[in-house]
NUBA-345396 format. One record per residue: z, y, x negated of N, C-alpha, C in turn; residue number from 1. Coordinates in Angstrom, 3 decimals. Each point is the difference from the previous one (the first is absolute). Layout:
BEGIN
       n_pz       n_py       n_px      ca_pz      ca_py      ca_px       c_pz       c_py       c_px   seq
          Z          Y          X          Z          Y          X          Z          Y          X   NUM
...
//
This chain:
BEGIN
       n_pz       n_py       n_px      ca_pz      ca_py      ca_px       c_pz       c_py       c_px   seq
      3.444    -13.690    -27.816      0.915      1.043     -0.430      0.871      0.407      1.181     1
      0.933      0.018     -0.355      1.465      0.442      1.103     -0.100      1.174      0.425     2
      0.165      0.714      1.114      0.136      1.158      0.836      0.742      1.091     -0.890     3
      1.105     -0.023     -1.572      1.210      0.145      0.322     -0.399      1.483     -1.585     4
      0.421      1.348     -0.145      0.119      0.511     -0.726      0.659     -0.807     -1.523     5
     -0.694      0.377     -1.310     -0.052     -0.537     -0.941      1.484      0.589     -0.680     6
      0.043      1.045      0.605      1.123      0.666     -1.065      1.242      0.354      0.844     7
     -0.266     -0.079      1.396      1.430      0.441      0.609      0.273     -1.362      1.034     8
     -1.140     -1.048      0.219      0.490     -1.121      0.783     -0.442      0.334      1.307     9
     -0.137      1.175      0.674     -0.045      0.254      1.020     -1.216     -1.133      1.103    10
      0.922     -0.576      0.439     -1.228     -1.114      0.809     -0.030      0.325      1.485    11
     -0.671     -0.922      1.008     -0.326      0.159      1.349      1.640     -0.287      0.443    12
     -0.047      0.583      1.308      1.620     -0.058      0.640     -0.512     -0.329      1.628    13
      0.468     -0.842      0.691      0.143      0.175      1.495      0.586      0.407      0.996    14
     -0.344      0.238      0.907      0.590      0.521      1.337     -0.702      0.130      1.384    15
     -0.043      0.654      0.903     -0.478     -0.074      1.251     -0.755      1.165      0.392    16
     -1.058     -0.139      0.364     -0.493      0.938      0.948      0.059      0.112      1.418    17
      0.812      0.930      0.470      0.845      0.164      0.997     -0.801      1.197      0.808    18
     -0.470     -0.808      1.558     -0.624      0.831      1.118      0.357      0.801      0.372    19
     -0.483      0.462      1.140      0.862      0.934      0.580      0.816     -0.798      1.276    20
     -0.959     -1.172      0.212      1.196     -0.268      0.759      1.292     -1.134     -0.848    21
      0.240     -0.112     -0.979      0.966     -0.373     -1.030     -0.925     -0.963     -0.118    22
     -1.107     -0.637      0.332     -0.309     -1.695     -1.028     -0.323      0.168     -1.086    23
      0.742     -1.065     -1.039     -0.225      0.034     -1.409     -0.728     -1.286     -0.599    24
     -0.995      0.738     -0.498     -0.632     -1.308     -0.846     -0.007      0.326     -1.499    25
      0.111     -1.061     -0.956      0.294      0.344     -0.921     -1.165      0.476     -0.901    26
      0.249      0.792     -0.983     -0.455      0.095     -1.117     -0.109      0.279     -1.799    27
     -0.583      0.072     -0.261     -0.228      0.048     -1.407     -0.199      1.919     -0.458    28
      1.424      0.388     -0.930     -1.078      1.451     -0.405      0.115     -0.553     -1.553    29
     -1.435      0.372     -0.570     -0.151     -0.399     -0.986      0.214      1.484     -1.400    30
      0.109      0.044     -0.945      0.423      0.787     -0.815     -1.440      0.844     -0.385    31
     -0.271      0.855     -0.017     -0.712      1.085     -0.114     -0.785      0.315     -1.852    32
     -0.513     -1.437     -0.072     -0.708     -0.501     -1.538     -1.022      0.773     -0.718    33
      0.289      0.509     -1.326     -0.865      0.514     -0.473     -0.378     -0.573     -1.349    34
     -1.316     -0.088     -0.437     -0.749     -1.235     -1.284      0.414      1.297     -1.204    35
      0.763     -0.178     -0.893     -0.476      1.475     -1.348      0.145     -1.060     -0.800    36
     -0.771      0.422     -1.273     -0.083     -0.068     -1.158      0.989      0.493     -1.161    37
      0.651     -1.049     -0.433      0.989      0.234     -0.933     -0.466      0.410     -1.542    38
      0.099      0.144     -0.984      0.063     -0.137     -1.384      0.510     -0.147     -0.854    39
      0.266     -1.606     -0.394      1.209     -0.756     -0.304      0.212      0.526     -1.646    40
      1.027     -0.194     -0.512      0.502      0.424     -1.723     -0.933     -0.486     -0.597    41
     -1.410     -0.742      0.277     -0.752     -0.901     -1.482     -1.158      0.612      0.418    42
     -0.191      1.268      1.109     -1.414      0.593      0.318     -0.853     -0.979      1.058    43
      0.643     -1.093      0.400     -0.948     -0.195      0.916      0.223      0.335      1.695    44
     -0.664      0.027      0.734      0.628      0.422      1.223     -0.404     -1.076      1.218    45
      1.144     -0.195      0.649      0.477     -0.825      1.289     -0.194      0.910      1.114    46
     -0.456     -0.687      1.087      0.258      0.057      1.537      0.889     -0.534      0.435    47
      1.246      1.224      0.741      1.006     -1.103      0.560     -0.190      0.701      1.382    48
      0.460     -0.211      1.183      0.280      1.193      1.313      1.962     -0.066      0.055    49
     -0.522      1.192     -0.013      1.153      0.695      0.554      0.135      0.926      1.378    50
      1.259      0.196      0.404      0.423      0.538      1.655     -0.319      2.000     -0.059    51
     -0.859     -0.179      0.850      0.203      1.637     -0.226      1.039      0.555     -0.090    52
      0.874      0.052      0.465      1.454      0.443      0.011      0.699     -0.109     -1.524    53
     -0.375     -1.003     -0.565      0.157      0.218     -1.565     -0.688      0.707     -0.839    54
     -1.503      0.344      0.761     -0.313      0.709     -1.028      0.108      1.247      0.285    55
     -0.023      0.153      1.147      0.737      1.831     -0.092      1.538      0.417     -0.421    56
      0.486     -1.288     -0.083      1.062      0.252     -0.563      0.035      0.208     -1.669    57
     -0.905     -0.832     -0.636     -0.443      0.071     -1.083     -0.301      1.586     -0.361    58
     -0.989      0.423      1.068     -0.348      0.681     -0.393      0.826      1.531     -0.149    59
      1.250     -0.278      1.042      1.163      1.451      0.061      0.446     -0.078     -1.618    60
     -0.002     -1.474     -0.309      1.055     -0.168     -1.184     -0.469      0.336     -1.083    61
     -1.531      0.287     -0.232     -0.996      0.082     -1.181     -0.003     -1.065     -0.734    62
      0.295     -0.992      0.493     -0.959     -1.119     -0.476     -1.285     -0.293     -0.202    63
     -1.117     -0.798     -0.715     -1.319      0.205      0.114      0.199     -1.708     -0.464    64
     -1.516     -0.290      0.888     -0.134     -1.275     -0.095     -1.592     -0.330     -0.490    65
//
């Protein structure tokens, strides 16, 4: 299974971690994954993960999942 939020895409991104004395080595930040339980139109229910950031966004919007 892919790193990547189910509903907004949100996947891993790269860049550098940068010293103090400037050396950069690279890295990986990965997206901030959470497992919920859906409940699809026919009553049965799925596990998908989604990005926290979606679901508090979800959650300003009153969405329910």
């Amino acid at each position: 299974m892919s790193r990547k939020c189910s509903i907004t895409g949100k996947g891993p991104m790269v860049g550098y971690n940068v010293s103090h004395a400037h050396n950069k080595t690279k890295k990986r930040f990965l997206p901030n994954l959470r497992t919920v339980r859906i409940t699809l139109e026919d009553g049965t229910r799925k596990k998908i993960k989604v990005a926290a950031s979606t679901l508090r966004t979800m959650k300003k919007k009153n969405f329910s999942l």
